[in-house]
N, CA, C and O of each residue as an XYZ file, in Angstrom:
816
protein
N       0.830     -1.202      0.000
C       0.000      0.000      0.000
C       0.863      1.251      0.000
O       0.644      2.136     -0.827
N       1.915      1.364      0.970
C       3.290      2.520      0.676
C       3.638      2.821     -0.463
O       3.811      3.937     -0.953
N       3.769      1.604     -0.995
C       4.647      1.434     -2.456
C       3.180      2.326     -3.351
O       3.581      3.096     -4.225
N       2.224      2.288     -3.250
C       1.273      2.387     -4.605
C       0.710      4.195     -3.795
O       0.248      5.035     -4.567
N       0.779      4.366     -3.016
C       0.951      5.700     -2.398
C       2.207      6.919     -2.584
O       2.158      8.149     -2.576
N       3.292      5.973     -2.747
C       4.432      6.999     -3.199
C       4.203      7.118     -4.740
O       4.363      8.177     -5.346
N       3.830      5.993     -5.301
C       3.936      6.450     -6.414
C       2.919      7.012     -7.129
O       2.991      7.095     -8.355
N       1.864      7.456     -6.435
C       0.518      8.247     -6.482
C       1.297      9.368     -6.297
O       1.432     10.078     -7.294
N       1.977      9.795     -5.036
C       2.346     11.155     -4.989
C       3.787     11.457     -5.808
O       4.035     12.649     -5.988
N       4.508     10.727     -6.186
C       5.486     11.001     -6.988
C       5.038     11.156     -8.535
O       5.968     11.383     -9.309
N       3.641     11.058     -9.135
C       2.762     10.945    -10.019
C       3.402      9.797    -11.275
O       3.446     10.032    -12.482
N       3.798      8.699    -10.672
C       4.315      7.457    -11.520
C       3.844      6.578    -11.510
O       4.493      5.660    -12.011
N       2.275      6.186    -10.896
C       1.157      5.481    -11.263
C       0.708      6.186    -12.736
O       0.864      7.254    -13.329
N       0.086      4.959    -12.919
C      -1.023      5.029    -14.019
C      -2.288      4.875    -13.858
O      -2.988      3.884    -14.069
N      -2.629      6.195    -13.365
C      -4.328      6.273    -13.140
C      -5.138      7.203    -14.159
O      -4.695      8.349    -14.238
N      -5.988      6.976    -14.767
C      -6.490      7.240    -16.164
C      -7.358      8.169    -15.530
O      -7.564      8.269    -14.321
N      -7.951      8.979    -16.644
C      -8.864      9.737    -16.525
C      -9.903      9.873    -17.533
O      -9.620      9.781    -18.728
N     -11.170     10.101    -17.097
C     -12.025      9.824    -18.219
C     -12.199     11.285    -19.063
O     -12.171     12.470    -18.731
N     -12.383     10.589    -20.274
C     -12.175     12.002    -21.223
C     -13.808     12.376    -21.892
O     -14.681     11.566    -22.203
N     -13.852     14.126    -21.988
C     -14.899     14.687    -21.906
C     -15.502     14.014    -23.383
O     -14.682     13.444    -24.103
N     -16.406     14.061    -23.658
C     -17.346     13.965    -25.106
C     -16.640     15.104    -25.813
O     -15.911     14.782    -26.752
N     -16.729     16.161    -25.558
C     -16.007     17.061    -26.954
C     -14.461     16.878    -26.852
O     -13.793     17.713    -27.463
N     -13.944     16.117    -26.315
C     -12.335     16.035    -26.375
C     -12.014     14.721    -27.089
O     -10.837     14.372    -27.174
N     -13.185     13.824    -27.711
C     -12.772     12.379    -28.283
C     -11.932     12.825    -29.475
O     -11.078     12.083    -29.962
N     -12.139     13.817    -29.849
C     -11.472     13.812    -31.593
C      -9.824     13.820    -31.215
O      -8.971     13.277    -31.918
N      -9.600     14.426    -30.169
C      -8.084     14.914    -29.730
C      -7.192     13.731    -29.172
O      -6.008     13.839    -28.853
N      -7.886     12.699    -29.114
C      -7.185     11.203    -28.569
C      -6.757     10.558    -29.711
O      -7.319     10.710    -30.795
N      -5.696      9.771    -29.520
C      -4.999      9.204    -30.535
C      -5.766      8.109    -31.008
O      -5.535      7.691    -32.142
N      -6.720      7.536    -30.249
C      -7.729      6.346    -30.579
C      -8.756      6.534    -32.003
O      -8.888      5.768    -32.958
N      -9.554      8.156    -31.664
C     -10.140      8.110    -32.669
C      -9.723      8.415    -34.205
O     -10.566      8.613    -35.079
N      -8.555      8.426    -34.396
C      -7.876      8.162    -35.351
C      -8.168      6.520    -35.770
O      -8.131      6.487    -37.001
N      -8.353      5.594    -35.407
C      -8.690      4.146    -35.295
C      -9.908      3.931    -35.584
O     -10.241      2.996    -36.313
N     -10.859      4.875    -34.985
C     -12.549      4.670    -35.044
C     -13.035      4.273    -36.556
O     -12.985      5.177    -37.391
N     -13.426      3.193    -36.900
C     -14.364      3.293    -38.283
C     -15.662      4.204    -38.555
O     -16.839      3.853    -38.469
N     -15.133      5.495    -38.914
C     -16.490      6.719    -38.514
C     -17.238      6.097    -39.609
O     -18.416      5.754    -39.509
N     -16.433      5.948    -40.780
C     -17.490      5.892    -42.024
C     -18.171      4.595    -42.162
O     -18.660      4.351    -43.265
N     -18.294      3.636    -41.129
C     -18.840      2.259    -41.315
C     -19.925      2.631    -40.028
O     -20.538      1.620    -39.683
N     -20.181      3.481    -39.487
C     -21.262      4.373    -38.847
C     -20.597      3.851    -37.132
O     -21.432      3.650    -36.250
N     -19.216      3.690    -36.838
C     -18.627      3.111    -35.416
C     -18.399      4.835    -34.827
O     -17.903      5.729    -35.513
N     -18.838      4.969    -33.583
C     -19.174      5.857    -32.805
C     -18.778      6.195    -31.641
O     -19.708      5.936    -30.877
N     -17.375      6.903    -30.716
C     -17.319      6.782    -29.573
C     -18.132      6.967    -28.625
O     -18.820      7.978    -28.768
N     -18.409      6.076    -27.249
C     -18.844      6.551    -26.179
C     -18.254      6.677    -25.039
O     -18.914      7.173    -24.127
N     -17.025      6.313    -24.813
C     -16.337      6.111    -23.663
C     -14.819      6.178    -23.662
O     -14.167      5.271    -24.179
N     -14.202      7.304    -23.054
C     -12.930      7.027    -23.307
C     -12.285      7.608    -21.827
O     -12.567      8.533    -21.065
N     -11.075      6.331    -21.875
C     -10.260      6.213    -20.818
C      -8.690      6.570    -20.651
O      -7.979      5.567    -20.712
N      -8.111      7.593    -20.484
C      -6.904      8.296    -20.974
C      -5.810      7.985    -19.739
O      -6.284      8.252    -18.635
N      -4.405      7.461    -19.716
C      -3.838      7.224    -19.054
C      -2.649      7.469    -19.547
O      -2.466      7.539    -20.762
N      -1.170      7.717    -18.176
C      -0.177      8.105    -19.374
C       0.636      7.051    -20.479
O       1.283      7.517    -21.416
N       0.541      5.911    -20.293
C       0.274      4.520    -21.346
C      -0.693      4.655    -22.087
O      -0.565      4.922    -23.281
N      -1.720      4.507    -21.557
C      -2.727      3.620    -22.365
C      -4.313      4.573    -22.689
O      -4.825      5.406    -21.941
N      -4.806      4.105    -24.028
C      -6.575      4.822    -23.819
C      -7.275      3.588    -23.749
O      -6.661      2.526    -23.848
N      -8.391      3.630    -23.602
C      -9.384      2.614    -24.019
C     -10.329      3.104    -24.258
O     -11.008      3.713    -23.432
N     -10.677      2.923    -25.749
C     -11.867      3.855    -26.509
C     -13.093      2.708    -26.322
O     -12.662      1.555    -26.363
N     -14.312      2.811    -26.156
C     -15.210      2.055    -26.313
C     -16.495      2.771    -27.588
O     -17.425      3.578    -27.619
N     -16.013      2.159    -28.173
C     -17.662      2.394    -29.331
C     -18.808      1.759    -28.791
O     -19.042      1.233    -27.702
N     -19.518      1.957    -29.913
C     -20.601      0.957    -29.893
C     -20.378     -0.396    -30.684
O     -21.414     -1.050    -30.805
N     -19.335     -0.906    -31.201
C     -18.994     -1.692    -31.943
C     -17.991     -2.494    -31.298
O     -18.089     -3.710    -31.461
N     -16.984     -2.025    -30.551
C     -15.832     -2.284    -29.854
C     -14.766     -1.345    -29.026
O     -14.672     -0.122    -28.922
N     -13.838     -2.669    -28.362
C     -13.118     -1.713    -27.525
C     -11.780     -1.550    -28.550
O     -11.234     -2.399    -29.256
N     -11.424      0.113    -28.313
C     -10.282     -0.262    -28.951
C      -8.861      0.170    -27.854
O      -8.977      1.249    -27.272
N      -7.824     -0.491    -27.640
C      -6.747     -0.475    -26.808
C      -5.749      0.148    -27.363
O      -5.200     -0.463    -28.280
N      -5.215      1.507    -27.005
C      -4.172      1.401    -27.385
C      -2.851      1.412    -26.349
O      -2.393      2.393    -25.763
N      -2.380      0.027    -26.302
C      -1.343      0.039    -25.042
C       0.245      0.329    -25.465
O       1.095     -0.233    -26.156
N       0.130      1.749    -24.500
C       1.647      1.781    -24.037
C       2.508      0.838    -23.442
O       2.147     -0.101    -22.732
N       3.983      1.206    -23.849
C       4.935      0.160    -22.918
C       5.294      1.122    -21.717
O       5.192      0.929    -20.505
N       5.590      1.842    -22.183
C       5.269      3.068    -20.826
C       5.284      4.584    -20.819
O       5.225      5.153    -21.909
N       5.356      5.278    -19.737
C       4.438      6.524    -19.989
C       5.651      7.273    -20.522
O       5.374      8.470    -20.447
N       7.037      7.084    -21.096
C       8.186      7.827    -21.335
C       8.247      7.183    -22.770
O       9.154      7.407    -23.572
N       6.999      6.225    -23.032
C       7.241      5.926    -24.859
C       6.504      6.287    -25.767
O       5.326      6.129    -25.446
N       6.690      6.884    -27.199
C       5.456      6.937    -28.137
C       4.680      5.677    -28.618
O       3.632      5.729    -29.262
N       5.508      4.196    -28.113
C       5.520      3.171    -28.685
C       3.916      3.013    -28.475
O       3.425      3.674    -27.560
N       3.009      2.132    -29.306
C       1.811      1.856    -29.358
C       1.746      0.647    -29.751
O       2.393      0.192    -30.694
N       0.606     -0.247    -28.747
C       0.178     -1.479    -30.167
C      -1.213     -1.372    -29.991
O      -1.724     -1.674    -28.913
N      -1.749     -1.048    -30.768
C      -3.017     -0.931    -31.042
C      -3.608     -2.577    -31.266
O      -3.128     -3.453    -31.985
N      -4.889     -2.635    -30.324
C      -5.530     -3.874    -30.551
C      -6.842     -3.300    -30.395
O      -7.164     -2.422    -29.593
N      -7.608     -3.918    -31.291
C      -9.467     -3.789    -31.344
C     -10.149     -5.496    -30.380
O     -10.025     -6.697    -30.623
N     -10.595     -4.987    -29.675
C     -11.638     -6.472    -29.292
C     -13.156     -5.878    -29.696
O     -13.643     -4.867    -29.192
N     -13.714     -6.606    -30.575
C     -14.972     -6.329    -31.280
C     -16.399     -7.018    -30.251
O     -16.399     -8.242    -30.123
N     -17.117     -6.516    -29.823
C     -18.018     -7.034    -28.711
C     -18.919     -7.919    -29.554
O     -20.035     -7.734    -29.070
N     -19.020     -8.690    -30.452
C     -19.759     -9.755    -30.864
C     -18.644    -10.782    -31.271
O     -19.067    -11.920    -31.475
N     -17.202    -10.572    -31.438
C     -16.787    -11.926    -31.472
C     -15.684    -12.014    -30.206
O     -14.790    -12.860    -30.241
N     -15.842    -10.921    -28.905
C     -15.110    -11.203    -28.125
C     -16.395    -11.250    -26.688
O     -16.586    -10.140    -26.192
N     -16.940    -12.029    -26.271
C     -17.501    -12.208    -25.144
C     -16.808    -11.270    -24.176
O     -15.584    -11.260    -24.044
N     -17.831    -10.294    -23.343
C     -17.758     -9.608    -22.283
C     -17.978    -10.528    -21.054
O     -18.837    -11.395    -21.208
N     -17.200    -10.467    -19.593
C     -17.359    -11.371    -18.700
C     -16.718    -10.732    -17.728
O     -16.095     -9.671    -17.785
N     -17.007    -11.798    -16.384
C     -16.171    -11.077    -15.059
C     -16.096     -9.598    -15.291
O     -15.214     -9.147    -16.021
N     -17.008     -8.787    -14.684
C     -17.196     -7.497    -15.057
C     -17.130     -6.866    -13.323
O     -18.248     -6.744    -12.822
N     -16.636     -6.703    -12.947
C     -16.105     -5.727    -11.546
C     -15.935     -4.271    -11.649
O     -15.671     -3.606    -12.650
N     -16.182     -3.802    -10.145
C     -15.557     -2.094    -10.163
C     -15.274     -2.306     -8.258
O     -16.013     -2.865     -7.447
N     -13.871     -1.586     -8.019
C     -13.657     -1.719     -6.921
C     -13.578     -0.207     -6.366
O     -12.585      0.419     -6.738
N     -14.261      0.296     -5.738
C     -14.395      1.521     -5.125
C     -12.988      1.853     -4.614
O     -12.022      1.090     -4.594
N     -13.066      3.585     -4.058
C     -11.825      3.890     -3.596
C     -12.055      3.780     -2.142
O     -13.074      4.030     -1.498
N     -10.555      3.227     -1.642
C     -10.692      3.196      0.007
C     -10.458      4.936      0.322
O     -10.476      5.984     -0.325
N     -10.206      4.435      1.907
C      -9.842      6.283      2.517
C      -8.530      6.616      2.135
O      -8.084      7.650      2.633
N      -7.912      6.076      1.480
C      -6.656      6.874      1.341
C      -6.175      6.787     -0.139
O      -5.181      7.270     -0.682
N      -6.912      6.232     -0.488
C      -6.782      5.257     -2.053
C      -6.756      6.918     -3.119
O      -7.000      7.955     -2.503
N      -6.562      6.976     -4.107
C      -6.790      8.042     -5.145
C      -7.244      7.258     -6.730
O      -6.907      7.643     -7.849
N      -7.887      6.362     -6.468
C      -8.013      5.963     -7.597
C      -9.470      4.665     -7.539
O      -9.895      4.126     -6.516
N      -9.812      4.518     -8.514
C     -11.065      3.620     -8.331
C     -10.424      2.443     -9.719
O      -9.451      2.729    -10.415
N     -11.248      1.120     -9.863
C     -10.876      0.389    -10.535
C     -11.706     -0.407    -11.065
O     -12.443     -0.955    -10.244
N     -11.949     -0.818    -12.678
C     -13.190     -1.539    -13.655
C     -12.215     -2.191    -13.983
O     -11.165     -1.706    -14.404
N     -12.519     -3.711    -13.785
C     -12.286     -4.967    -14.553
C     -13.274     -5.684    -14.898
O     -14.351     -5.831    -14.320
N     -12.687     -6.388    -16.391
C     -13.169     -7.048    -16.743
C     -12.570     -7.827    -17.811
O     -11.504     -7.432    -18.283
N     -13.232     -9.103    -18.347
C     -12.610     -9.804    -19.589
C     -13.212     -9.287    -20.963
O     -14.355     -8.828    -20.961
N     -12.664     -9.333    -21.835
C     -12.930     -9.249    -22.777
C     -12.412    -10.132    -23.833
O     -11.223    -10.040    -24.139
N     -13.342    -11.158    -24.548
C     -12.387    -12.720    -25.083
C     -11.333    -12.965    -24.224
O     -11.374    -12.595    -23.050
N     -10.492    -13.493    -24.650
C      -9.044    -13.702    -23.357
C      -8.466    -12.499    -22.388
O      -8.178    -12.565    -21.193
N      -8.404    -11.573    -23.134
C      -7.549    -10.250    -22.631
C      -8.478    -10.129    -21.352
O      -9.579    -10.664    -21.484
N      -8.214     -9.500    -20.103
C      -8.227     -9.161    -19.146
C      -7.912     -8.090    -18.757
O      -6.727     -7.778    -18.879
N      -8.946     -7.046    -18.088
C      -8.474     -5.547    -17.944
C      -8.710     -5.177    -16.684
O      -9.673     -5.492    -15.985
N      -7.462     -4.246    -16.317
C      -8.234     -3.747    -14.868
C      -7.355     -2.550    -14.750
O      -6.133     -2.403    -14.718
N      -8.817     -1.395    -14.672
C      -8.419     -0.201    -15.523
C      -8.318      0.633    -14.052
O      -9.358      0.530    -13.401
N      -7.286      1.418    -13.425
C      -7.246      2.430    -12.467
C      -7.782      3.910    -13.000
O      -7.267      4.608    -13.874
N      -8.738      4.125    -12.366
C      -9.191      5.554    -12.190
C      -9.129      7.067    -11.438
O      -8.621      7.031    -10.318
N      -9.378      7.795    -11.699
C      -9.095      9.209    -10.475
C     -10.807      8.648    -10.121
O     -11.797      8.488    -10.835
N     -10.527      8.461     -8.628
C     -11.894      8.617     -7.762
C     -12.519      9.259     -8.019
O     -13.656      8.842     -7.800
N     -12.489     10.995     -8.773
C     -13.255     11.951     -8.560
C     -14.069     11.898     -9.717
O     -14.870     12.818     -9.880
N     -13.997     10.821    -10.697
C     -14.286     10.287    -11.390
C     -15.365      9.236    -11.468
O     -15.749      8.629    -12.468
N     -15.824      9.128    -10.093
C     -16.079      8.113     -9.946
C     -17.977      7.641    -10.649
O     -18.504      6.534    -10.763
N     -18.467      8.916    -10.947
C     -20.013      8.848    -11.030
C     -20.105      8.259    -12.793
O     -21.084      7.723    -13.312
N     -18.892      8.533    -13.385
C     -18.584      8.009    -14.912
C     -18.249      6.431    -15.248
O     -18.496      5.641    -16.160
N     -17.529      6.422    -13.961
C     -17.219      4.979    -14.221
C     -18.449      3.990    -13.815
O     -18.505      2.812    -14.170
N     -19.506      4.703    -12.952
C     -20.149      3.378    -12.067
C     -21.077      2.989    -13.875
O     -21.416      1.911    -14.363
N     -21.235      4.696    -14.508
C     -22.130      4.101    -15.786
C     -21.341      3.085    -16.575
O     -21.844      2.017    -16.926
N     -20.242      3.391    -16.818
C     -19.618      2.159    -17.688
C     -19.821      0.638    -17.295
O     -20.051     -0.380    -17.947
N     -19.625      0.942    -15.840
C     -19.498     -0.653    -15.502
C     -20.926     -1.794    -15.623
O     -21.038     -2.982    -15.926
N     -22.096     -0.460    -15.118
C     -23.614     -0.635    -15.631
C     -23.318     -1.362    -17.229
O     -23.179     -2.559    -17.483
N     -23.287     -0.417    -17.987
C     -23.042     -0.557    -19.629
C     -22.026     -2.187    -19.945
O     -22.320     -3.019    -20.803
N     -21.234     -2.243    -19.307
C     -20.304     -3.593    -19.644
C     -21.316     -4.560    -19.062
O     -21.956     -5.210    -19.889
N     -21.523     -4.728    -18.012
C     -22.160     -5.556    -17.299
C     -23.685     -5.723    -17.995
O     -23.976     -6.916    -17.910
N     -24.537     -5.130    -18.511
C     -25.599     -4.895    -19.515
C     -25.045     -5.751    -21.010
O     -25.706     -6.724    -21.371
N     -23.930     -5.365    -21.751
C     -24.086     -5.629    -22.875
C     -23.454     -7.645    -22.717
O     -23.759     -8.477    -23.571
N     -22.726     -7.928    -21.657
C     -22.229     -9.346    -21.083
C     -23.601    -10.381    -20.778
O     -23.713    -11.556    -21.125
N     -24.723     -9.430    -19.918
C     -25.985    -10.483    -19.808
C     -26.538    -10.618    -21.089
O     -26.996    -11.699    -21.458
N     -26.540     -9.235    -22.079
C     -27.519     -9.386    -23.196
C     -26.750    -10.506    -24.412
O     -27.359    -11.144    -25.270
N     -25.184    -10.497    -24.157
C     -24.665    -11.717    -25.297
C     -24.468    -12.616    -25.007
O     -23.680    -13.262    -25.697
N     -25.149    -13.332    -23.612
C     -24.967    -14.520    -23.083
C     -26.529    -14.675    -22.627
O     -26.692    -15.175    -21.514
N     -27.458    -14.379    -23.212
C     -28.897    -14.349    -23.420
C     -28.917    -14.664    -24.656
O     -29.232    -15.821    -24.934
N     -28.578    -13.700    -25.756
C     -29.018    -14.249    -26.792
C     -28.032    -15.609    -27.661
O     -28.394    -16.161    -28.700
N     -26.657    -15.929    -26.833
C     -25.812    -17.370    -27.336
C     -26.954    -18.243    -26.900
O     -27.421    -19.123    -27.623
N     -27.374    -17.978    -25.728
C     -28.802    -18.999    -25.766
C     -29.502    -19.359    -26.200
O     -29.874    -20.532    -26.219
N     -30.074    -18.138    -26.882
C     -31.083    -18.320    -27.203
C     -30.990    -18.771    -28.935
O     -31.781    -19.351    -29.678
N     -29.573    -18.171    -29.141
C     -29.306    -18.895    -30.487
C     -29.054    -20.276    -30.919
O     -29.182    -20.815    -32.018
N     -28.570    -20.819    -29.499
C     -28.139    -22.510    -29.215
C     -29.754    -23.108    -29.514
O     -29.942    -24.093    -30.227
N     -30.639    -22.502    -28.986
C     -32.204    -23.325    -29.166
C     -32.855    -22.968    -30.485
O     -33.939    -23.426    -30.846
N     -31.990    -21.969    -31.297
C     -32.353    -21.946    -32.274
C     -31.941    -23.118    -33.425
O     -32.539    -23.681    -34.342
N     -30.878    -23.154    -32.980
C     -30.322    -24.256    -34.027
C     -30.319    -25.432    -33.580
O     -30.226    -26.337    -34.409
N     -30.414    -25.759    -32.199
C     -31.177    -27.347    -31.686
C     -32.969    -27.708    -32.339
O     -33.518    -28.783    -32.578
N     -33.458    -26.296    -32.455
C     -34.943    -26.668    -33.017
C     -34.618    -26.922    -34.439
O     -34.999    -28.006    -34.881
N     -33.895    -26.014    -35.348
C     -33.896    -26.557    -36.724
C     -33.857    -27.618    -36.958
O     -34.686    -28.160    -37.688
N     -32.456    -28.484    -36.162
C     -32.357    -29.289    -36.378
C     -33.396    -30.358    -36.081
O     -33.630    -31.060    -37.065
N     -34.286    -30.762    -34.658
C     -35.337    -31.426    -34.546
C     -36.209    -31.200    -35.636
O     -37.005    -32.131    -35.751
N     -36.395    -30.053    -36.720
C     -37.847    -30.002    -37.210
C     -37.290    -30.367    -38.634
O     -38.058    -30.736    -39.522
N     -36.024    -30.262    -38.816
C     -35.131    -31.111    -40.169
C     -35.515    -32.701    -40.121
O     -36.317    -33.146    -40.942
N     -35.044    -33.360    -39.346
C     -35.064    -34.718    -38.597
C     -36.235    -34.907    -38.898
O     -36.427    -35.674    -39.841
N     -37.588    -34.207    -38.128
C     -38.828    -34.936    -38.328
C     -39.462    -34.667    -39.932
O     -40.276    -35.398    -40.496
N     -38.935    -33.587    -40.405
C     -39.517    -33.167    -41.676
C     -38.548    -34.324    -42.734
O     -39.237    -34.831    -43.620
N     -37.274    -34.701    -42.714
C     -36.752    -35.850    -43.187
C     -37.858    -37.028    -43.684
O     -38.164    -37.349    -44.832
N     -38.433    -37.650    -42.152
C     -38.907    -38.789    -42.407
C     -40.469    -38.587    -43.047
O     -41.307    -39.484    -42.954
N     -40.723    -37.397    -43.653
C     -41.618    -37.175    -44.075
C     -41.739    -37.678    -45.911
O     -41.183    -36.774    -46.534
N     -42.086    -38.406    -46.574
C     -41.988    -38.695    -47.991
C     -43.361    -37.942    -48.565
O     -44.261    -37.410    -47.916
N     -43.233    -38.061    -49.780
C     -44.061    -37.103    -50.770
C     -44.399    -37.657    -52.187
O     -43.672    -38.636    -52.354
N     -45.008    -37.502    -53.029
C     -45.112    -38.406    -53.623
C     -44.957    -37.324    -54.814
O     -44.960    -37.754    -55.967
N     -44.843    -36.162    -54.619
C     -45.607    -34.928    -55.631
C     -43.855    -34.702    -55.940
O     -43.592    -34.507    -57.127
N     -42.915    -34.712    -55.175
C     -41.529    -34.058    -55.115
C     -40.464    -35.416    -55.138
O     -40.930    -36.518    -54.850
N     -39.026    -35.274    -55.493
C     -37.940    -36.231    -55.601
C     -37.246    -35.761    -54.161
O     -37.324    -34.679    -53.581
N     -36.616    -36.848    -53.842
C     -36.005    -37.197    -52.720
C     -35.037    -35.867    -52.920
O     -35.164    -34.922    -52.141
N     -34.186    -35.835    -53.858
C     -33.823    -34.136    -53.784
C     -33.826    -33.222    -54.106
O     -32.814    -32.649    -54.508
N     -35.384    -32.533    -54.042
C     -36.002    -31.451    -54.184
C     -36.312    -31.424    -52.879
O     -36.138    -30.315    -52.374
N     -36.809    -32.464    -51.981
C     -37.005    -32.539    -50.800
C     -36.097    -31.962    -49.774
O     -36.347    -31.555    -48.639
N     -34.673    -32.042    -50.628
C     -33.471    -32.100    -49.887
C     -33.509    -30.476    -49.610
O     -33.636    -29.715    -48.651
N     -33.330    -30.413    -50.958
C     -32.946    -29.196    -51.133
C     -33.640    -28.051    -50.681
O     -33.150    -26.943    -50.463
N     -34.969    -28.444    -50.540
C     -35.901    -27.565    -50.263
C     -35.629    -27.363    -48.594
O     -35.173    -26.332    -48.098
N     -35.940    -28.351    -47.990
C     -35.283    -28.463    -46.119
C     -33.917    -27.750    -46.067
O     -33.610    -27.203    -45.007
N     -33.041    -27.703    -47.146
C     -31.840    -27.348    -46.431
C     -31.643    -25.893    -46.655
O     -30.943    -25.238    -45.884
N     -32.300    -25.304    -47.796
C     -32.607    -23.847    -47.687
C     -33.732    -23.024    -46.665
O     -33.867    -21.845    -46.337
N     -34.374    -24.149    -46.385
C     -35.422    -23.688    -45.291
C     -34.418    -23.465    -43.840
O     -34.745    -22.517    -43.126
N     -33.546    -24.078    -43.520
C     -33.027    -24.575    -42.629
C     -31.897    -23.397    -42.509
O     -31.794    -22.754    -41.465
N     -31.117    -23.169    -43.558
C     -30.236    -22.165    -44.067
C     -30.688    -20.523    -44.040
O     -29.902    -19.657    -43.657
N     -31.807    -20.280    -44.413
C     -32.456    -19.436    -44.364
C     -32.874    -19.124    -42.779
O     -32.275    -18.231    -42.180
N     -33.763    -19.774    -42.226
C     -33.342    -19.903    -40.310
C     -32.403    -19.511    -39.470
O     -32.326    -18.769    -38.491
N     -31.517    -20.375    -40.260
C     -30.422    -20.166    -39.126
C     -29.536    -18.785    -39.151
O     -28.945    -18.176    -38.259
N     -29.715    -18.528    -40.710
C     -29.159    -16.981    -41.136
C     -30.033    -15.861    -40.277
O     -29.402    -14.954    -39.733
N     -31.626    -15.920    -40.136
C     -32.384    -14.959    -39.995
C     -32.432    -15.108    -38.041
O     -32.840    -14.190    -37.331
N     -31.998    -16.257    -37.579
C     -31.669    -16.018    -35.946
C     -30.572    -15.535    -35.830
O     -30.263    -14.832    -34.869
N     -29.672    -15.871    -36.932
C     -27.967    -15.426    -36.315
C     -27.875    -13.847    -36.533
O     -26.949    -13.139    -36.138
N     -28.857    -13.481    -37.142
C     -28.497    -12.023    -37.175
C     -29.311    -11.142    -36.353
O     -29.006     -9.962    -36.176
N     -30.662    -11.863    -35.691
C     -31.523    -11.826    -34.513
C     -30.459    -11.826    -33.103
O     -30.385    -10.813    -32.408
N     -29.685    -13.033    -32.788
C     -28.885    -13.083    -31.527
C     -28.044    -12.452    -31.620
O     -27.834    -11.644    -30.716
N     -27.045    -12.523    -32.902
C     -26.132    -11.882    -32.786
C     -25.540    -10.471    -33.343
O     -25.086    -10.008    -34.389
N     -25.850    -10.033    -31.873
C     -25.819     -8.418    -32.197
C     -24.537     -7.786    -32.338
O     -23.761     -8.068    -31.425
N     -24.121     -7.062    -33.164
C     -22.482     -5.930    -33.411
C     -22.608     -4.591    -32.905
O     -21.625     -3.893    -32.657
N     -24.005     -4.152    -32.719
C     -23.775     -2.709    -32.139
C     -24.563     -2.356    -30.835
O     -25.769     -2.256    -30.605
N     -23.177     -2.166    -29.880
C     -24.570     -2.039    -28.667
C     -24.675      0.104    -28.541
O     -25.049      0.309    -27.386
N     -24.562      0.931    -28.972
C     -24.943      1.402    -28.764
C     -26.499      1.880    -28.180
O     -26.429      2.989    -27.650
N     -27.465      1.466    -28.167
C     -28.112      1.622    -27.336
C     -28.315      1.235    -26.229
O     -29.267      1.653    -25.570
N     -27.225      0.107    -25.661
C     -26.780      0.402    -24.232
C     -26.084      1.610    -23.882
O     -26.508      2.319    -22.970
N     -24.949      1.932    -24.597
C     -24.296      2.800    -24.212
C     -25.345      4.497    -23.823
O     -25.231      5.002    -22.706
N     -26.166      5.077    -24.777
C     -27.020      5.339    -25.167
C     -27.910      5.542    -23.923
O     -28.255      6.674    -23.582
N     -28.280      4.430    -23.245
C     -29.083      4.299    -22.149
C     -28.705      4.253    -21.112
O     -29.521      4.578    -20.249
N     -27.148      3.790    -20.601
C     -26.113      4.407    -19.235
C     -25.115      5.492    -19.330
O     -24.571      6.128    -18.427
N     -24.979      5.576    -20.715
C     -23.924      6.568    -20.321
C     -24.344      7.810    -20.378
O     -25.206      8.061    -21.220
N     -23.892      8.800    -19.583
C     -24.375     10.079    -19.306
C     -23.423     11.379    -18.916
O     -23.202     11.922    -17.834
N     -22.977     11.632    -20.198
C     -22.300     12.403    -20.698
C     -22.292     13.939    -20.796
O     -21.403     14.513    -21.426
C-alpha cells in the first residue's frame, strides 16, 4: 500500500482519466474509429500509457509500454466476437486516489485504475459492460435453441416422404429452409452494435 501511495504522490502510477465527449477527436484512438462504417465513440479512458476507446462496436486499446514511450500497439476487441465477462468495479478506500473496472474481454483481461473523482462516470460504464455481457450470453442462448430446433424439425420433416416431389427437391428444399433460419436467428442473436446500451447508461 506505501509502495502504490508513493507512487501516487510522486505521479508514476497510471491512473487514467475519463475524457470529456467534446475532447474524443483529440485522442490518438479516434484516429482508429471506423467513422465511415457508422462506429461511434462513447467512452474514453486516458492514461499516461494507455486509452481505451469504447464504441458501440468495440473496444479499442491502445497500449503503451510506458508513460516515457510513443511506442503503441493498437488492438481492437470487437463485442460480438469477443464475449464480455467477469465485469467488476472496486471503489476507492480512505486513502486510495483511484477507483478500478475490470473485466474480460475474449481472453484479454483488464483492470483499468481511475481518479476517484471520477467516480459517477465509471459506475455508468461498468452498468453498460455488465448490460451488454448479460444481453450476449442471453441471446448465445437463445441462439443454441435456435439451431437445436432446426435441427429437430429437419429430422422430423426428413422422415416425411411425398409423392408430388424427388427425394432431392425434398433435400434441397429443407436445407434452404433450414439455411435461411439459421441466417435470420444469427443475425436476430447476434448483435455488433450495442450502442443503445451505451445510449441508455452513459451520461455524458
Amino acid at each position: 500500500m506505501f509502495k502504490k501511495l508513493a507512487a501516487d504522490a510522486l505521479g508514476l502510477s497510471d491512473i487514467g482519466k475519463v475524457i470529456d465527449r467534446k475532447d474524443f477527436d483529440k485522442v490518438d484512438a479516434d484516429d482508429y474509429v471506423m467513422h465511415e462504417d457508422g462506429e461511434k465513440i462513447y467512452f474514453i479512458i486516458k492514461s499516461k500509457k494507455d486509452e481505451y476507446c469504447f464504441t458501440n462496436l468495440a473496444l479499442i486499446h491502445l497500449d503503451g509500454d510506458s508513460a516515457i514511450s510513443s511506442k503503441r500497439i493498437l488492438k481492437r476487441y470487437s463485442y460480438s466476437a469477443n464475449e464480455i465477462s467477469q465485469v467488476y468495479m472496486e471503489t476507492a478506500g480512505t486513502v486510495d486516489l483511484d477507483v478500478e473496472i475490470k473485466f474480460q474481454i475474449g481472453s484479454a483481461n483488464f483492470s483499468i485504475d481511475v481518479d476517484k473523482r471520477q467516480i459517477e462516470p465509471i459506475k455508468d460504464l461498468y452498468k453498460t459492460l455488465l448490460k451488454i455481457s448479460e444481453i450476449v450470453a442471453t441471446n448465445d442462448q437463445l441462439y443454441e435453441y435456435a439451431v437445436a430446433s432446426v435441427q429437430i424439425a429437419k429430422e422430423s420433416t426428413g422422415r416425411i416422404s411425398t409423392q408430388s416431389a424427388s427425394a432431392a427437391e425434398q433435400f434441397s428444399a429443407i436445407n434452404e429452409a433450414a439455411y435461411n433460419w439459421l441466417k435470420t436467428k444469427h443475425a436476430e442473436h447476434k448483435i455488433k452494435d450495442f450502442g443503445f446500451v451505451f445510449e441508455k447508461y452513459i451520461n455524458q
